[in-house]
C-alpha positions in Angstrom: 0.0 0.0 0.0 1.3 3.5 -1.0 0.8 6.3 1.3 2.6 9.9 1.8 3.9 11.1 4.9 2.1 13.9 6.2 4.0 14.7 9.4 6.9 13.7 11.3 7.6 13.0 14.9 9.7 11.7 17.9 8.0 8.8 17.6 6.9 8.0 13.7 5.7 9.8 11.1 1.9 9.7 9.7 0.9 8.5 6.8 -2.0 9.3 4.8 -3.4 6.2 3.1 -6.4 7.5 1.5 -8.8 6.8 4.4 -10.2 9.4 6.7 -7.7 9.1 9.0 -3.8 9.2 8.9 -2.2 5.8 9.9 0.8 5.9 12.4 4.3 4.1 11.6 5.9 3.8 14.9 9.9 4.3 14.8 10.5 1.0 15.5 8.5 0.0 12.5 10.3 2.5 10.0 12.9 0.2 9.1 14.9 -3.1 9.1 17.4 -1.3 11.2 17.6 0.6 14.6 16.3 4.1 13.9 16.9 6.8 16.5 15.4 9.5 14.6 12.5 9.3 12.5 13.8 12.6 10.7 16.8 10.5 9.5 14.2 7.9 7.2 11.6 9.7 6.1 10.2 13.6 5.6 7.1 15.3 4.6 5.9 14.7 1.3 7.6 11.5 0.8 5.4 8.4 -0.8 6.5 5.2 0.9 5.4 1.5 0.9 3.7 0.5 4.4 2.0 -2.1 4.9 -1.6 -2.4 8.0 -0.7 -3.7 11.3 -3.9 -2.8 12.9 -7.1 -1.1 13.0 -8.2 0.2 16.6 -12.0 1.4 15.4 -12.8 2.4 18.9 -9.8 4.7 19.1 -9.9 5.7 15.5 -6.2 4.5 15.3 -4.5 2.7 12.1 -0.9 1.6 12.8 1.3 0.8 9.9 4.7 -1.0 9.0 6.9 0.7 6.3 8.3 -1.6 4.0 11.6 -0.4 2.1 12.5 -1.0 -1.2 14.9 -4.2 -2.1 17.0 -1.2 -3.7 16.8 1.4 -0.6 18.1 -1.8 1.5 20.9 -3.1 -1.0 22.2 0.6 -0.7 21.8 1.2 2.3 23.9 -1.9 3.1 26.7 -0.9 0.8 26.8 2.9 2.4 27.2 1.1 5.7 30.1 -1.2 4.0 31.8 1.4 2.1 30.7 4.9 3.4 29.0 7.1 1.1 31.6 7.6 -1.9 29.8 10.0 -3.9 31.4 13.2 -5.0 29.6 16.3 -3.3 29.5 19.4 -5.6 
């Protein structure tokens, strides 16, 4: 499921998925990795992948999983390896 973010906080980042209301990705579903900072993964405006944990009706609450990419997770690995050997203008 695609979704945008729509704000970003301490603790996640919402997500609108094309339902009333904005689903929540906790930081400690942002990524395959630890994630201290929620700023660091994701920012206003960006479309990412998440996928439905949970649907609390009663508290009008939708929490969501992001998935990354196979490609976002490939690099990411290598950067980790390697460090980040692009040229900066």
């Amino acid at each position: 499921l695609k979704g945008t973010v729509r704000n970003v906080v301490d603790f996640g980042a919402f997500v609108d998925i094309g339902v009333k209301q904005d689903g929540l990705v906790h930081v400690s579903r942002m990524a395959d990795r630890y994630v201290r900072n929620p700023f660091d993964v994701v920012s206003v405006g960006d479309v990412v992948d998440v996928t439905v944990i949970n649907v609390d009706l009663e508290r009008g609450r939708i929490s969501l999983r992001r998935r990354e990419s196979r490609l976002h997770r490939d690099t990411q690995r290598c950067t980790e390896m390697h460090g980040d050997k692009r040229e900066h203008s």
